[in-house]
VOKOLTI-620089 format. One record per residue: residue number from 1; y, z negated, x negated of N, C-alpha, C, O in turn. Coordinates in steps of 0.2 Angstrom, whole numbers, plus 2048, in hexadecimal, padded with zeros to 3 digits. Atoms other than C-alpha are relative to their C-alpha. Layout:
N
REC,vofi,n_v,n_w,n_u,ca_v,ca_w,ca_u,c_v,c_w,c_u,o_v,o_w,o_u
REC,NUM,Y,Z,X,Y,Z,X,Y,Z,X,Y,Z,X $
...
//
This chain:
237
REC,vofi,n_v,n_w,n_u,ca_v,ca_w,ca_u,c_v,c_w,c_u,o_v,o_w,o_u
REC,1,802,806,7FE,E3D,243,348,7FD,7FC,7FA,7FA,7FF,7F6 $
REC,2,801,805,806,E3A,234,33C,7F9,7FF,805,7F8,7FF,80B $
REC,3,805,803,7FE,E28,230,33C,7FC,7FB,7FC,7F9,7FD,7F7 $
REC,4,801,804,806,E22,220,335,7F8,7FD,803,7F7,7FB,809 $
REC,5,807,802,801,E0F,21C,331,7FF,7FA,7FD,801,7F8,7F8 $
REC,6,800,807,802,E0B,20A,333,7F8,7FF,803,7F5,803,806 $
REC,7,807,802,7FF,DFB,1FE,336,7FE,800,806,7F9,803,808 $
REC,8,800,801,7F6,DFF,1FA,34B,801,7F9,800,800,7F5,7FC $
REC,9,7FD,808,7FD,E06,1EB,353,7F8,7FB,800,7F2,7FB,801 $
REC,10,806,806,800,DFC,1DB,351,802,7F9,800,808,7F8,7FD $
REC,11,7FE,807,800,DFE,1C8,353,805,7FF,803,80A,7FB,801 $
REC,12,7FA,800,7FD,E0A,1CD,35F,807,802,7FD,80D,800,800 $
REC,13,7F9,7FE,804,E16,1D5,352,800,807,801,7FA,80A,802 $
REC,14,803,7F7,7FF,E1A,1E8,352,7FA,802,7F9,7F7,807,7F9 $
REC,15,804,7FE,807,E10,1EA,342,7FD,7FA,7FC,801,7F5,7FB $
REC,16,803,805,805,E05,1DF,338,802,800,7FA,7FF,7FB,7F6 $
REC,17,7FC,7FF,809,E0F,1E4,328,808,7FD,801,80C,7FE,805 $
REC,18,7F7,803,7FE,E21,1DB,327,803,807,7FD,809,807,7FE $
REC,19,7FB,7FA,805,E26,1ED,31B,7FF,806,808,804,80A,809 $
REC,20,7FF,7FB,7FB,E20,1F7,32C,807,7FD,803,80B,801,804 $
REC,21,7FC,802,7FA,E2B,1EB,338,806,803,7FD,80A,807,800 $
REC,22,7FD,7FE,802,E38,1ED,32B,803,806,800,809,807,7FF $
REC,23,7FC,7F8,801,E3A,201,32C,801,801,805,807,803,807 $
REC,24,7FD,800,7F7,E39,200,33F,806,7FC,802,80A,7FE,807 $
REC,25,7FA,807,7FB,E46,1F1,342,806,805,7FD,80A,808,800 $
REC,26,7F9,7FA,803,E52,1FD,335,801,805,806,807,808,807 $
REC,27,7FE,7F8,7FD,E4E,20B,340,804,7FF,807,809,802,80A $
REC,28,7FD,802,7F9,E51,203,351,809,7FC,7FE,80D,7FB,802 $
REC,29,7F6,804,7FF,E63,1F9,34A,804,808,800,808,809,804 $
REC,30,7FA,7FB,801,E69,20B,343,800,804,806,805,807,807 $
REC,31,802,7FC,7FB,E61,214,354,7FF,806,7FE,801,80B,801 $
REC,32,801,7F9,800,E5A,221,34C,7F9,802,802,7F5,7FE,800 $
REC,33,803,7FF,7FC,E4E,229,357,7F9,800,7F9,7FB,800,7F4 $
REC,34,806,800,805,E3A,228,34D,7FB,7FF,808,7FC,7FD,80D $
REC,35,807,802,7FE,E28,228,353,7FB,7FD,7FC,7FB,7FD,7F6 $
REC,36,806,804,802,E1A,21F,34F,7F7,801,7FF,7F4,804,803 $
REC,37,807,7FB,803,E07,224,346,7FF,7F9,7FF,802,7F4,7FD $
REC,38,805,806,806,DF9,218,341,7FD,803,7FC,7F9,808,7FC $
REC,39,802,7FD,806,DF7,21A,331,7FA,800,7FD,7F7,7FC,800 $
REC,40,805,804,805,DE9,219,324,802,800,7FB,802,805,7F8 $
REC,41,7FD,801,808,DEF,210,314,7F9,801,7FA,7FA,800,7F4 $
REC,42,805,7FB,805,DDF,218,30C,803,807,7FD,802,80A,7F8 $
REC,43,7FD,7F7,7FF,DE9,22A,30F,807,7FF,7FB,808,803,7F6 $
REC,44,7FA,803,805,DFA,220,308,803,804,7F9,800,802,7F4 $
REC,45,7FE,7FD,807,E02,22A,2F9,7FE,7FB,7FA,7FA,7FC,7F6 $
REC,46,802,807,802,E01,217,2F2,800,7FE,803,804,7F9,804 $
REC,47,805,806,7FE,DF5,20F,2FB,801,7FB,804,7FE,7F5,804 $
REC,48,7FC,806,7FE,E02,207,304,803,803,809,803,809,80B $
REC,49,7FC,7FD,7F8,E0C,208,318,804,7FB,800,802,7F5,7FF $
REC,50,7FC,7FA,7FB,E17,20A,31E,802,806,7FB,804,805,7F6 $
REC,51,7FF,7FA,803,E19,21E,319,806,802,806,806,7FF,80C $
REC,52,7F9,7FB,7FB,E28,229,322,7FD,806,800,7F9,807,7FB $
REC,53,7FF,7F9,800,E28,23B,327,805,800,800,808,7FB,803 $
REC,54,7FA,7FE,802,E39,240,322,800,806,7FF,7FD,809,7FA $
REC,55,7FF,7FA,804,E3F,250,324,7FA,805,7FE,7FB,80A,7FA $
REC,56,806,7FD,803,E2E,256,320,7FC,7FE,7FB,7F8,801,7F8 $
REC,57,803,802,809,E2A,24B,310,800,7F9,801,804,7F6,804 $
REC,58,805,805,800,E1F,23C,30E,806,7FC,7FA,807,7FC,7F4 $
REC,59,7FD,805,806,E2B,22D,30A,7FB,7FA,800,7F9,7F8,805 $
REC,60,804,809,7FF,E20,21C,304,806,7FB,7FE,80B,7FD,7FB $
REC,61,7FD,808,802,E28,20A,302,804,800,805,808,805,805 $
REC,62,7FA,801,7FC,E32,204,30F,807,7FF,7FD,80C,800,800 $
REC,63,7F9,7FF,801,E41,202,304,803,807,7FE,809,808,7FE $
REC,64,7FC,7FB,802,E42,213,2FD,801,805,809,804,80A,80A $
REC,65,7FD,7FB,7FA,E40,219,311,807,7FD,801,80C,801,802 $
REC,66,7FA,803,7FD,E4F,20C,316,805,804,7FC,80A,805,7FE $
REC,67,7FA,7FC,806,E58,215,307,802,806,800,807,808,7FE $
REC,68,7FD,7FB,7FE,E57,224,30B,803,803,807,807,807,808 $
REC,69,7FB,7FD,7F9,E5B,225,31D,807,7FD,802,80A,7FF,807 $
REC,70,7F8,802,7FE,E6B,21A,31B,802,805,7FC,806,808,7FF $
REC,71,7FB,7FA,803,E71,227,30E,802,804,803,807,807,801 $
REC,72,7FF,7F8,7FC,E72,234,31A,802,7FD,805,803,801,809 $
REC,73,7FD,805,7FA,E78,228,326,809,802,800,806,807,803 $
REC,74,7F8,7FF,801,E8E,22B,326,803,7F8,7FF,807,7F7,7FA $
REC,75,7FF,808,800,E91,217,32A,7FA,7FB,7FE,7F6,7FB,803 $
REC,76,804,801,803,E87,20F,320,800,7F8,802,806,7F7,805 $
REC,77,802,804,7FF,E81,1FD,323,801,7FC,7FE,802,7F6,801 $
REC,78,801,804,804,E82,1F4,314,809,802,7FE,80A,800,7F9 $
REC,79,7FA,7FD,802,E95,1FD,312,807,7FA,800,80C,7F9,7FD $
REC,80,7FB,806,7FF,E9E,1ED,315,800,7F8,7F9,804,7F4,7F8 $
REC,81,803,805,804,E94,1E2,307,804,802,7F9,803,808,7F6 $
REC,82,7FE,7FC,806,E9E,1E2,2F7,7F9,7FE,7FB,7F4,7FB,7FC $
REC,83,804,801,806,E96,1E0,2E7,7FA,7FA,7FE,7F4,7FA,7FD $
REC,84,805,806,7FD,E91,1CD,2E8,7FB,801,803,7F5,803,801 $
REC,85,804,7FF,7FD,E8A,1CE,2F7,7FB,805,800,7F7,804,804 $
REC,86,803,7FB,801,E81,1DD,2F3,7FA,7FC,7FC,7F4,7FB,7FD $
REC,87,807,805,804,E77,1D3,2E6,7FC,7F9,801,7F7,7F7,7FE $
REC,88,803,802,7FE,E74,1C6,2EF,7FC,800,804,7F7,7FC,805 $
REC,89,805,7FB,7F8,E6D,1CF,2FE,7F9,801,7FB,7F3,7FF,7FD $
REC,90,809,7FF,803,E5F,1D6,2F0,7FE,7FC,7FF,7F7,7FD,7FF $
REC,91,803,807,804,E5C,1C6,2E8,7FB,7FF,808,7F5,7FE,809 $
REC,92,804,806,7F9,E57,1BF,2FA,7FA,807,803,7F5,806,806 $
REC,93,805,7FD,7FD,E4E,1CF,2FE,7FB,803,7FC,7F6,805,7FD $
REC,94,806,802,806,E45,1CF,2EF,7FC,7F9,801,7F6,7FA,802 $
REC,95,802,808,7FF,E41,1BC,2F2,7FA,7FF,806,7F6,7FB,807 $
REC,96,805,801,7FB,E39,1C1,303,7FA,806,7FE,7F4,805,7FE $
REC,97,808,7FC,7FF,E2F,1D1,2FF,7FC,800,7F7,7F9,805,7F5 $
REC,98,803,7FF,806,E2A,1CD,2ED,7FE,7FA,7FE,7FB,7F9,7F8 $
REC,99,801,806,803,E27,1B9,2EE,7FE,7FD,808,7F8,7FB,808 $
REC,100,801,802,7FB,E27,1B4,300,7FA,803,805,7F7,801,80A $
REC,101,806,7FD,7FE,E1C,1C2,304,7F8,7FD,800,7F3,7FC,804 $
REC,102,806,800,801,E0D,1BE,2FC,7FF,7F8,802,7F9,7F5,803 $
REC,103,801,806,7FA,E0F,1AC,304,7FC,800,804,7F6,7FD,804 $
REC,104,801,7FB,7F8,E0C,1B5,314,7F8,800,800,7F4,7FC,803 $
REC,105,807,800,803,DFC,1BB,30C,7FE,7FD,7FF,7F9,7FD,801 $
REC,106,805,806,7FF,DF6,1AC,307,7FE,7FC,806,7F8,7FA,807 $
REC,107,804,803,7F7,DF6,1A4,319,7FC,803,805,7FA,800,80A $
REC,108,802,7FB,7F9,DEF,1B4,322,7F8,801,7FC,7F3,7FE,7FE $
REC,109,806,802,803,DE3,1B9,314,7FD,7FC,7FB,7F7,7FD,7FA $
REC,110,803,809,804,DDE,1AA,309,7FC,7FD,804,7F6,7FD,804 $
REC,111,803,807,7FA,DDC,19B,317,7FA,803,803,7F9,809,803 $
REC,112,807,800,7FA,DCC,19B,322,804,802,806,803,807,809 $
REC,113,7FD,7FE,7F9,DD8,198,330,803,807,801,802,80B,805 $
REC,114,7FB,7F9,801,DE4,1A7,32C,7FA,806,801,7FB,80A,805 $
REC,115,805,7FB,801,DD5,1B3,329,7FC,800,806,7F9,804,807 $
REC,116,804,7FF,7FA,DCE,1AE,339,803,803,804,7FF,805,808 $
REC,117,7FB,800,7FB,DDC,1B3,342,801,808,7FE,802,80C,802 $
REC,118,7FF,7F9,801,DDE,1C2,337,7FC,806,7FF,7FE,80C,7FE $
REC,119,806,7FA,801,DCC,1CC,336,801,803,804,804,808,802 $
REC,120,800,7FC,7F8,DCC,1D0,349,806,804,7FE,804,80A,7FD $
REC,121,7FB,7FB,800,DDB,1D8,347,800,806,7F9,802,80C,7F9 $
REC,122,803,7FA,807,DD6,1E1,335,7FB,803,801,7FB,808,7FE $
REC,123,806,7FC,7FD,DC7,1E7,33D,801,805,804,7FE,80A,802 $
REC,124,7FD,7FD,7FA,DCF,1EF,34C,804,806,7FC,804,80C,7FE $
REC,125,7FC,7FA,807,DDA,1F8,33C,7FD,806,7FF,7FE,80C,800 $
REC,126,805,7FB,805,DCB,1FE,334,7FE,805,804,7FD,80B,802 $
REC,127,805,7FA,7FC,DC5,207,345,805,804,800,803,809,7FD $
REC,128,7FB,7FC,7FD,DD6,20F,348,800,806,7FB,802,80C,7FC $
REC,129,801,7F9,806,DD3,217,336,7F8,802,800,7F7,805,7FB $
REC,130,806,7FD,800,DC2,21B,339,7FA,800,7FE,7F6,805,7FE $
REC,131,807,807,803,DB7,20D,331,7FC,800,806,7FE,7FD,80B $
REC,132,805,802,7FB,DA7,20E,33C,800,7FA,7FF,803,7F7,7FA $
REC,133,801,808,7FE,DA3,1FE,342,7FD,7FE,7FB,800,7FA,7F7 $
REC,134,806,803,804,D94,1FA,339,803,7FE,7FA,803,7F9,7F8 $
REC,135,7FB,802,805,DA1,1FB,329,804,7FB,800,806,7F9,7FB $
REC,136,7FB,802,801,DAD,1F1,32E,802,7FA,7FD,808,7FA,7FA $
REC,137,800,805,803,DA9,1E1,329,802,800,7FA,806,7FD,7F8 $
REC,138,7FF,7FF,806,DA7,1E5,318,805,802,7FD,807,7FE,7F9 $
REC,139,7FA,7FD,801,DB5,1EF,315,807,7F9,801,80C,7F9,7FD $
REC,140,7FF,806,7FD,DBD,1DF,31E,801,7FA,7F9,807,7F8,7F7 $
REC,141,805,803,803,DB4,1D5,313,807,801,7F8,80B,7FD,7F5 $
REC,142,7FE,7FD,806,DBB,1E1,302,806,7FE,800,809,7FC,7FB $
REC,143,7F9,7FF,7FE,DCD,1E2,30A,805,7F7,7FE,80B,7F6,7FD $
REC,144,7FD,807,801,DCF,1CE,308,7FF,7FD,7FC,803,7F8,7FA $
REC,145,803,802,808,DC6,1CC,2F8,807,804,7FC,80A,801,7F8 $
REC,146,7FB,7FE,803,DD4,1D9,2F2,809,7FE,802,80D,7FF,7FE $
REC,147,7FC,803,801,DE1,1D1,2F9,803,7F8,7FD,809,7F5,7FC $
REC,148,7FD,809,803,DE0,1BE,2F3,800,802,7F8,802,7FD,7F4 $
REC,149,800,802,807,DDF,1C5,2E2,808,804,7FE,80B,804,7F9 $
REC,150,7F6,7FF,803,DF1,1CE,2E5,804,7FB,7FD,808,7FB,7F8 $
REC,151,7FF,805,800,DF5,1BE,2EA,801,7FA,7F7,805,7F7,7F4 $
REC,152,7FF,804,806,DEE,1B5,2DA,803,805,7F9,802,803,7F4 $
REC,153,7FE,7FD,806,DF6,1C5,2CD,806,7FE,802,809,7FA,7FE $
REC,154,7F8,803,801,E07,1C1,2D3,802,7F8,7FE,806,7F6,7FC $
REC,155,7FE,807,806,E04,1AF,2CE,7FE,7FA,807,7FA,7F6,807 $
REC,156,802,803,7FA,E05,1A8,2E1,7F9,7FC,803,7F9,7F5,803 $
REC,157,806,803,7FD,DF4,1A5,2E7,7FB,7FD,7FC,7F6,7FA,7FD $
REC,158,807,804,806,DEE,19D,2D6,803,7F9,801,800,7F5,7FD $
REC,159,7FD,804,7FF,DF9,18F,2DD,7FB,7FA,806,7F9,7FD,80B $
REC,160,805,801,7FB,DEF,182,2E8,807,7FF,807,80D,7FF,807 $
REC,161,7FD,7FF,7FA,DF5,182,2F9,805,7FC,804,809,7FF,808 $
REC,162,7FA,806,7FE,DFF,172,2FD,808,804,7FA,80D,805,7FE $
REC,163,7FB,7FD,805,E0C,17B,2ED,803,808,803,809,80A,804 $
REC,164,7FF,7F9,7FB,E0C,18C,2F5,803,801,806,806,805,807 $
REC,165,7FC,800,7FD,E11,186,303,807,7FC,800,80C,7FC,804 $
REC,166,7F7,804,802,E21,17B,2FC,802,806,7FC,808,807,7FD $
REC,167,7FC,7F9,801,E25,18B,2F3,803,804,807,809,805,809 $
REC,168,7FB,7FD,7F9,E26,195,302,803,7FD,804,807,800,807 $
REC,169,7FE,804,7FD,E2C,187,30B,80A,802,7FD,80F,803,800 $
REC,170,7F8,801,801,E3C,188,301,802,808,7FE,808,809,7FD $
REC,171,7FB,7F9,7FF,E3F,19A,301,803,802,807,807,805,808 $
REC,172,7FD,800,7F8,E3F,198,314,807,7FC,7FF,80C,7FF,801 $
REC,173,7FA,806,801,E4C,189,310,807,805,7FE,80C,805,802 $
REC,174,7FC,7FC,803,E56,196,306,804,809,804,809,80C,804 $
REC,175,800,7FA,7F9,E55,1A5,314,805,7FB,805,80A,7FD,808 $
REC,176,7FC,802,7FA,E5B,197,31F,807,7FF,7FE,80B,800,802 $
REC,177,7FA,802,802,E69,192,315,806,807,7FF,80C,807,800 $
REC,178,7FD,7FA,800,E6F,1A3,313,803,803,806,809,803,806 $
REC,179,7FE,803,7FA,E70,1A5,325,804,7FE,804,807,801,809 $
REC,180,7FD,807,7FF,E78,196,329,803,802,807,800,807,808 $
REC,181,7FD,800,7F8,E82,197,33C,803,807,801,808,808,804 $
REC,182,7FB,7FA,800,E86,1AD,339,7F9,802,806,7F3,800,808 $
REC,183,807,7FC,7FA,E7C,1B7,345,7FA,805,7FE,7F5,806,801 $
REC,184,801,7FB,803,E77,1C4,338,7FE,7FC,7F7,800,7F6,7F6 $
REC,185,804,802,804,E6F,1C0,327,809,7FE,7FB,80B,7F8,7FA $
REC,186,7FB,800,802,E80,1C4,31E,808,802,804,80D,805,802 $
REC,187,7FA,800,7FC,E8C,1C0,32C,801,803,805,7FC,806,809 $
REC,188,7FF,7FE,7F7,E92,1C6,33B,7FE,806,803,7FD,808,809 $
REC,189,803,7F9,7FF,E8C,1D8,339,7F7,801,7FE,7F4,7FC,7FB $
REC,190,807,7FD,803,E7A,1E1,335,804,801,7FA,80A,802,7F9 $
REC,191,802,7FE,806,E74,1E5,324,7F9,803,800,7F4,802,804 $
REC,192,807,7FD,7FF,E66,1F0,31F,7FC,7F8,7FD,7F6,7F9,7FC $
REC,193,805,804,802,E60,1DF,319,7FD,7FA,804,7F9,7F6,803 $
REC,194,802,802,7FB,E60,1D9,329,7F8,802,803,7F5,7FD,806 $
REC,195,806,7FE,7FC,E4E,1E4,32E,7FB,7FC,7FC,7F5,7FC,7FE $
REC,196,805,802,805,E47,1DA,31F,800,7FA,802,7FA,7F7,803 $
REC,197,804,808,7FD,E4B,1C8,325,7FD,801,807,7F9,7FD,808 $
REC,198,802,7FE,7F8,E47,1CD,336,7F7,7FF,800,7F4,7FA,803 $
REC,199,806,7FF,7FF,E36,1D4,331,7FD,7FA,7FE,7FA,7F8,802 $
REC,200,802,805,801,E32,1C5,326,7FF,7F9,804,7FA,7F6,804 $
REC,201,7FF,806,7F9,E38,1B7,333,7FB,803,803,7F6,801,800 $
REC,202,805,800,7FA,E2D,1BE,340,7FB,7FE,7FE,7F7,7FA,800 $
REC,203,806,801,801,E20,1BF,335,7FD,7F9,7FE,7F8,7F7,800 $
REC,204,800,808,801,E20,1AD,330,7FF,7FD,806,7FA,7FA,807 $
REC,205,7FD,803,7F9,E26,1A7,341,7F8,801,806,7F7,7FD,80A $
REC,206,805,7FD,7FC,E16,1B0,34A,7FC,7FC,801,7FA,7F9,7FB $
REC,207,802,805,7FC,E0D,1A4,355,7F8,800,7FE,7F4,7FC,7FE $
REC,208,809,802,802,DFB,1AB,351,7FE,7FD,7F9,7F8,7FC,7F7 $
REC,209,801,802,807,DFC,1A4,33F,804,7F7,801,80A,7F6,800 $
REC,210,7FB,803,800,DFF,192,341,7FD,7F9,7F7,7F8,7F6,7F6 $
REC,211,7FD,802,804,E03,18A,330,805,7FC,7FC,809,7FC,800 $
REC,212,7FC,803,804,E0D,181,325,807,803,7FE,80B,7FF,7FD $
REC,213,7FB,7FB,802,E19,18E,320,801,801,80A,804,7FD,80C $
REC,214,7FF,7FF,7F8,E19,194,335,807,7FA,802,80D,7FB,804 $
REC,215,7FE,804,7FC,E1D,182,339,807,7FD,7FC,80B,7F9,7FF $
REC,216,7FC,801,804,E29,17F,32A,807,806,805,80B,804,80A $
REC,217,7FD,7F8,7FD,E33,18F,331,802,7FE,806,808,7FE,806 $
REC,218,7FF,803,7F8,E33,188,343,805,7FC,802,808,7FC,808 $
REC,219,7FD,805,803,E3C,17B,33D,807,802,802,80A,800,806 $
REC,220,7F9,7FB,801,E4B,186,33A,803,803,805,803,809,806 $
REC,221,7FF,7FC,7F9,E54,188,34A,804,806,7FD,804,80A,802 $
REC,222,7FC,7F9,7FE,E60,197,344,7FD,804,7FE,7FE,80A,801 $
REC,223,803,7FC,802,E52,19E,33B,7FC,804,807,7FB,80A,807 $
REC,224,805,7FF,7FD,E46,19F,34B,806,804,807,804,809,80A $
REC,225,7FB,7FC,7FC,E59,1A3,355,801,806,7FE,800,809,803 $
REC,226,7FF,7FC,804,E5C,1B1,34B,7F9,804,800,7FB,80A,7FF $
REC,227,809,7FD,7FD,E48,1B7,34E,802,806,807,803,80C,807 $
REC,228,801,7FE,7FA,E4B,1B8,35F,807,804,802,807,808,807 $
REC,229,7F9,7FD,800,E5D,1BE,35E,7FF,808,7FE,803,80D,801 $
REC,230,801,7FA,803,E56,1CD,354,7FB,803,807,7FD,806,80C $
REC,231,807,7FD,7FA,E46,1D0,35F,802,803,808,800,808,80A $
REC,232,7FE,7FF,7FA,E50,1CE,36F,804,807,800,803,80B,804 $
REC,233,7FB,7F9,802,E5D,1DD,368,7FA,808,7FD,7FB,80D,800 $
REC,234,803,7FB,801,E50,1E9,361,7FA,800,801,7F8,806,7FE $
REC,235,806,802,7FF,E3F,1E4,366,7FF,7FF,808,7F9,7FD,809 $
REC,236,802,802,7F9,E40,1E2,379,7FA,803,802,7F6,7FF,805 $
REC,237,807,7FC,7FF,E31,1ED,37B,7FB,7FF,7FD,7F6,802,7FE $
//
């Protein structure tokens, strides 16, 4: 049994990390059977979750797990995609979890409003890992202080905020264009790059954060069709 160590459903998404939702939506398109742990990304190899149990051994980064359990797979997902599209696929999945990500981060923890929305749920983390109360705050507190400066090392967050958002604005633009009237990111089938725009989409599209980027996103009827397209297919529960 695959078992994968994640933060826990919040904001009405399966997971508060779009790299968790992305190793679960892989697991559920491939249907390979997994359970579910709350993790503590203190414990983390690097510091980070989603982690797998595989076989007995601690894989981290959600692409080197997608990557190994399609090898071992026999029909492989991505088997259809020649060359081109293979580089395309990364570029855009590069684009969401290396550019569009720390977006994300800027609206949840940067803003006042985004942070308001997202303590209470960070809090609730800390007890799961077994931050006494009286802690949490501060931990809270530290956890948000160390992410806006991720945000401003990749270059992102040192931008002011009307900019930030006409950046991510157009990478959603570019998600949607790619898209365009297919049902699947790259046409009429899945790809494993499928669990990434999925995860991504939901996350943006997610009703408790409402924003600039949200309501930009909104906008986008194949993108929010394709949300629910996905959700409705792997997510019923």
């Amino acid at each position: 049994m695959i078992k994968v160590h994640k933060f826990g459903p919040a904001f009405g998404l399966p997971d508060a990390s779009p790299f968790v939702v992305k190793v679960e939506t892989y697991l559920r398109m491939t249907e390979q059977p997994y359970e579910t742990v709350l993790g503590d990304v203190r414990k983390a190899p690097r510091g980070q979750l989603p982690l797998a149990e595989i076989d007995g051994k601690l894989v981290p980064d959600s692409t080197a797990i997608i990557d190994q359990l399609e090898a071992a797979r026999p029909a492989k997902l991505d088997a259809r995609l020649d060359a081109r599209h293979r580089a395309s696929a990364r570029a855009f999945k590069s684009m969401l979890e290396e550019h569009l990500y720390f977006g994300m981060l800027f609206f949840r923890w940067t803003t006042d409003e985004g942070w308001a929305v997202f303590e209470p749920s960070l809090r609730e983390m800390l007890g799961t890992m077994g931050v006494p109360a009286v802690m949490r705050g501060m931990v809270a507190k530290s956890a948000r202080k160390y992410t806006v400066s991720r945000t401003r090392a990749q270059g992102i967050g040192r931008k002011p905020r009307a900019e930030i958002a006409a950046v991510c604005n157009e990478l959603v633009d570019a998600l949607a264009e790619q898209l365009g009237d297919s049902p699947y990111l790259w046409g009429s089938e899945l790809t494993t790059y499928d669990a990434t725009g999925y995860a991504f989409v939901a996350g943006i599209l997610c009703p408790a954060f409402d924003n600039e980027l949200r309501r930009h996103a909104e906008a986008k009827s194949n993108l929010v069709a394709y949300a629910t397209r996905m959700r409705e297919s792997y997510w019923k529960d």
